[in-house]
Each structure stands twice: as C-alpha cells, then as structure tokens.
N, C-alpha and C positions, 0 to 999 in steps of 0.2 A: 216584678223584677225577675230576671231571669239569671241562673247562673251556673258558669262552666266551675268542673272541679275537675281537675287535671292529677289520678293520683288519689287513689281511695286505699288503697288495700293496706299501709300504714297506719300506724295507733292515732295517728294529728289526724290522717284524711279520715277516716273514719269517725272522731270525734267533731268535725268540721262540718263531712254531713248531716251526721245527727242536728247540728244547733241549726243550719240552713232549713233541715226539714220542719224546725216548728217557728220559724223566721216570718214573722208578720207582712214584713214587706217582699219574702222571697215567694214567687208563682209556681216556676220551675227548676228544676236541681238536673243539669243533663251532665254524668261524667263519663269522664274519657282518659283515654289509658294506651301507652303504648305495646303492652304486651298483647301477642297474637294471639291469643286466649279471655274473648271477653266473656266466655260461659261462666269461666272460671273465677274471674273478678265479681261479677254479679251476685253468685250464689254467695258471698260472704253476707251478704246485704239478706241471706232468705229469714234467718232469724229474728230479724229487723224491721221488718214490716209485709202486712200482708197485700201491699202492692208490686208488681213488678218491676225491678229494679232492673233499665234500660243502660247500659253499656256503651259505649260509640267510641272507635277509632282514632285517635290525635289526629284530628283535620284543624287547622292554624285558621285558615280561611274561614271553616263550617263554624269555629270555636266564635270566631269576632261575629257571624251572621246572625247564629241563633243567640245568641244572648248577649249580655247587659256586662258582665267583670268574668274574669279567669281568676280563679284561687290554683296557683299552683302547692300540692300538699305532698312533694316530691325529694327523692332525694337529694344532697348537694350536687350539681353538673347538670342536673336534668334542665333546669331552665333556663340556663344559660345556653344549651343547646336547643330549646324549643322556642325561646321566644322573643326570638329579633321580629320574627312579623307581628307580636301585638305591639312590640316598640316601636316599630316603625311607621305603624297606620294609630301610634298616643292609643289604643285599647288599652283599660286599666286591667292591672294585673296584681295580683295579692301573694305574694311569695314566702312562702312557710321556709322555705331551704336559706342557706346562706348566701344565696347568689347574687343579691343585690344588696346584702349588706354591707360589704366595704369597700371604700369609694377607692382605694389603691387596688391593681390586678395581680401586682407580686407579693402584696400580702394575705390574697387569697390564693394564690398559689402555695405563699409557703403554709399556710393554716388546713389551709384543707387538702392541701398535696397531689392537685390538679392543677392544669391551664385555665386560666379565667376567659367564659368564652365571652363575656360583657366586655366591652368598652369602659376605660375610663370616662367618656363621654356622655355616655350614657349612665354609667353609675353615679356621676355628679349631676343626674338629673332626678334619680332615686329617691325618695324620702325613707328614711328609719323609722318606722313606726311605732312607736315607744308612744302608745295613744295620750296617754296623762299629760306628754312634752311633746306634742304633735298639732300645731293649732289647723295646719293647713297641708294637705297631701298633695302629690304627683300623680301623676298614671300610672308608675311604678311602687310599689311598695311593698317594702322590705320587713315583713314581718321579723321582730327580733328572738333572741335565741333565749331559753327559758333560762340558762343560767345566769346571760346578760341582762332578763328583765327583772327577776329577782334582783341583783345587784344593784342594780342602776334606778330602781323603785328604792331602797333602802340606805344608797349612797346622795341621791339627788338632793336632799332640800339640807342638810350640812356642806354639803361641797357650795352650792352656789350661794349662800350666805357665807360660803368661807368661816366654816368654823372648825373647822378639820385640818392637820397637817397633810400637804398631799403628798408627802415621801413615804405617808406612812401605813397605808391602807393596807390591810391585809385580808383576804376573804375564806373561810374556810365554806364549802356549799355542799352539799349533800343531796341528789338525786333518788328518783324511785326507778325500777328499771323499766319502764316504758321511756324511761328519756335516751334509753339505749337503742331505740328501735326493733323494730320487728325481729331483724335478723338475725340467725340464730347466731350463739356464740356462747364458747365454753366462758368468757366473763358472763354471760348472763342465762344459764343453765341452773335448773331449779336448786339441784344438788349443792353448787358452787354461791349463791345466792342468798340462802336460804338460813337462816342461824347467824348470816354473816357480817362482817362490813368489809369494802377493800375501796381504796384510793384507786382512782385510775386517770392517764394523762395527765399526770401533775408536771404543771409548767407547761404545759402543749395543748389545752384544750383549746379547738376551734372559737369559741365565746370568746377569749380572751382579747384579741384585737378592737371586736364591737363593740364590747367593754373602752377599753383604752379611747376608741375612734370619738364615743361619745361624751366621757366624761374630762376630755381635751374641748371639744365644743364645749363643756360648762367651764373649764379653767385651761386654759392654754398652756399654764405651766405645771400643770397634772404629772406627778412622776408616776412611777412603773406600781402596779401592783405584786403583791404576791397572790397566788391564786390556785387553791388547790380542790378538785373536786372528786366526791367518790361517792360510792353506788350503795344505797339504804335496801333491805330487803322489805321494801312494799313495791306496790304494783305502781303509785304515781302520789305524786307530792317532790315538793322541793323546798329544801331551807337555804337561805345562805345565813351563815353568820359570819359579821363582820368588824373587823377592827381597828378604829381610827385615833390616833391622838388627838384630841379637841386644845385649840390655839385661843379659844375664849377664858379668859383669867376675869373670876366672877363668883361671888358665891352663889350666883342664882343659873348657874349653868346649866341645870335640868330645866328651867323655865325659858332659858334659852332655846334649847335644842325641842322640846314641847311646840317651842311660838313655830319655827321652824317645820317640825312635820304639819302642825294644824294650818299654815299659810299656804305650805304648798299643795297640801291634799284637802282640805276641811271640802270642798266641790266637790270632790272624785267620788264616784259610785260604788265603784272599786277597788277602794283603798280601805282598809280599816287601822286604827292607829291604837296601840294599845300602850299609854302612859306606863314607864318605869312598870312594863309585865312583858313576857314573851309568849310570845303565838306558839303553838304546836301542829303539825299539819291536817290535824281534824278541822280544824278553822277554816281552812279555805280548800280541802280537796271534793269535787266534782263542783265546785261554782269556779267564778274568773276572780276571785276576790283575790288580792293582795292586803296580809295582815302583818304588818312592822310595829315591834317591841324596840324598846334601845332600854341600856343603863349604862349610870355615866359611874365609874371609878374615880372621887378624888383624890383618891392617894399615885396611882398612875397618871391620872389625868385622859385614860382609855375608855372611851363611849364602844360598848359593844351595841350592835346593831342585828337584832335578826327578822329578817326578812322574806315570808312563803307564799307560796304559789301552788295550786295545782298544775307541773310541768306540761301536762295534753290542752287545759283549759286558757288562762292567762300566761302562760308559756309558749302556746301554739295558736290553736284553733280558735280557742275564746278572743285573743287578742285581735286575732286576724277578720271574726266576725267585729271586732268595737273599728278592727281598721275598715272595712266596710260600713259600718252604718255613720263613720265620719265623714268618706270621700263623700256618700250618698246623702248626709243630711241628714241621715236617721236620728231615732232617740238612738242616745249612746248604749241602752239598756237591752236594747231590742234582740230578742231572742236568746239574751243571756240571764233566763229567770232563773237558772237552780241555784239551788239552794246546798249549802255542804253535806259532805253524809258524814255524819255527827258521828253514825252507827256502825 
C-alpha cells in the first residue's frame, strides 16, 4: 500500500509518519508539501531515520497516480483548497484539519473564521470518523477534532441509552500544548506555559459544533453544551471532564451506567473503562488508548465523567491511522502497537 502525506512539518504530520513508517500493510510513505523549500521540510525527518527522507511538490494528479490514500495533516483551509480533484476522481482522502467535518459551510465559516472552500454537497458525502461509531466510510474522511473525540468517547454510550438530561451537559477539558500547534505564540511560549494553567477560547472553540453536529445524530433533541477548554503545561495528553444530570431514578444507577460503557466499548481495542476510578493522563499518552472513569453523585444526582486521550495519538494521527486501516479492511490495531509511557 502506498501513501500520500500531504503536510509533515506539524506535531499530527509528524506523529502520522512515524506510525505509517512501521505500518504492516503500508510499502511506501511519499510526502508532499506546498512550501517552495522541500530541503527544508526533509531535513526535519534527518533525526528520524537513517534513510533519506524524499520530499515531492503538491502534484493533485501525481498524488492520485503514485499511490493508494491522501492523509492530508494540514492546516484548517488547506484542503479545502487542495482537494476538489481527489473528490472529484472519489480518491480517498484522510483529513486531520477541520475541513470536512461540518456538513453546514456557514458554520465553518463562523468557527473557524474563513470561507468554506467544500460544498455542502460534497460534505454530505463526508463521513466523521469517530472510528468506535463508524461502521462503514466514504472516500472522504474527516478525521475528528481531539477535543471532540475525547468528549464524544466519554459522552456516547449515556446519551444514547438516554440516561442523561441533555439540557445539561457541561464539559470542562484540558489540553497539552502540542494541541496548540507548532506555531509560535506568546499563549504557548515556554515562559507563559510553564508553572502554569490558563483557559483559552471559552465559548469559541473550533470543536464545539463537531461536538453538537454529532451528538444531535445520537439524540435530535440534544441541547447546547457548555464548554470550556484550557491549556495544561505538558507537552501532550488531554482530559475532558464531564458533567451530566443522570434522568435514571434507581438505586442501582452505577450498575446502570457500568452496563452502558461495558455494551458500548467491551470490543473496542482502544477504549479502556475504569469502574467508579478516574484515569490520569499517564494512562493513555503516547498509545491511541482512550481511558474513561465516571462517578455517579446521589445526592446531586451528577455523573462526572473523565475522559483522555493522547491529543497527537487518538486525537489526530493514531485515529486517522484506525480511519485507514477501516476503509482498507485492515486489523483495526495495525500499526498502533505503543504502548503508554508510564515514565
């Protein structure tokens, strides 16, 4: 199997390559890049192995010729501007950015604060990739957003047994700063970082609609969340913690909400489920593991839910590798062997 990577020089492309390079089913790894500087791309890679790490120009044509899928691992706009010709010749494409996650174009306009260069026609042909609730893909797919998978892994199997009030969801989530991206910025400057915590984009995070879009597909009458996210001083890991009023009147309400995670994950490879305990993000950083804790409050009647992820791993990359080994039939496991670093 051969495959394009559209877009390396980012923490996702970068961790993307890496899990393709020891991918069972993957031959060759050919990326491409639109900056007029591929010496320059390359040599990021010299560390990395002692093969030569080839470069190649954004050719649309050359991309669908020489290989098998496009992982685009790009920023938000970029694919939206690069890739009407794999949609138009159905070449599958794997999209790390937000560009095909929401099927409305004025609501990726107002989220992400650009012109949406997709069709709505086209993005109702999209699949969301949220692997665990994904039985069957498109040619396009939209890898999802780490703070929406965290959530939406930790929300799914109470909402769709309806054991939750849905007025009343509240999320508090907490990021490592690789989910701020490469770019520099005085939010994410060691100085400013470092010792510290700070909230940022509360109420405005880009996530928030993919959130909404999907957890309307589990219940149509889904109200508004509240939703706030901020920035932890480590390098990568994500929590969300979350807060639901539980509508089940029962004294076996923990054995409720138990039947419930064990029905909808007891398969999943990638799911770990920790009874009445909470995860910490040693548990699941540098593997693709999702580890969800809940306790249920009877005196509120308030199920907190915490829910993590390594944001580069089953936030980005790792995901995007289980979205390909799905379209392709792969084992779901393939090429996602690490293990957490405990240390």
């Amino acid at each position: 199997m051969k495959v394009a990577i559209v877009g390396v020089t980012g923490y996702s492309g970068t961790v993307l390559w890496q899990l393709l390079s020891q991918h069972p089913n993957v031959t060759e790894i050919n990326i491409y890049t639109t900056q007029a500087d591929l010496e320059a791309v390359a040599q990021q890679f010299d560390w990395q192995t002692k093969q030569t790490v080839r470069v190649l120009p954004f050719d649309a044509g050359q991309i669908m010729a020489d290989n098998d899928v496009a992982f685009f691992a790009t920023p938000a706009g970029v694919t939206g501007e690069l890739a009407e010709a794999f949609m138009a010749n159905h070449f599958p494409i794997i999209d790390l950015s937000g560009d095909l996650r929401l099927q409305d174009p004025q609501a990726y306009q107002k989220w992400y604060h650009r012109a949406a260069e997709v069709s709505r026609e086209t993005l109702s042909h999209a699949t969301y990739g949220l692997t665990e609730f994904t039985a069957t893909t498109t040619d396009y797919i939209a890898n999802p957003g780490c703070y929406a998978t965290a959530t939406l892994m930790g929300l799914a199997p109470l909402l769709q047994e309806r054991l939750i009030d849905l007025d009343s969801v509240i999320v508090d989530a907490k990021s490592g700063v690789t989910g701020s991206g490469k770019k520099l910025s005085q939010a994410t400057h060691y100085v400013d970082v470092d010792e510290n915590f700070s909230l940022y984009k509360l109420n405005q995070h880009q996530h928030i609609p993919e959130i909404m879009q999907q957890l309307k597909q589990w219940a149509p009458d889904m109200g508004p969340i509240q939703f706030t996210t901020g920035l932890l001083p480590v390098k990568r890991g994500l929590m969300a913690t979350i807060y639901a009023k539980v509508t089940a009147d029962s004294a076996d309400v923990n054995e409720i909400i138990a039947a419930a995670f064990q029905a909808t994950y007891m398969d999943k490879p990638f799911v770990k489920i920790l009874a009445n305990d909470m995860p910490d993000l040693r548990l699941v950083v540098g593997s693709n593991m999702t580890a969800i804790g809940w306790s249920y409050n009877p005196v509120t009647h308030i199920v907190t839910i915490v829910s993590v992820i390594d944001n580069l791993m089953k936030g980005a990359a790792g995901q995007a590798v289980q979205n390909f080994n799905q379209y392709f039939g792969f084992d779901e496991t393939a090429g996602l062997a690490q293990l957490p670093l405990m240390i």
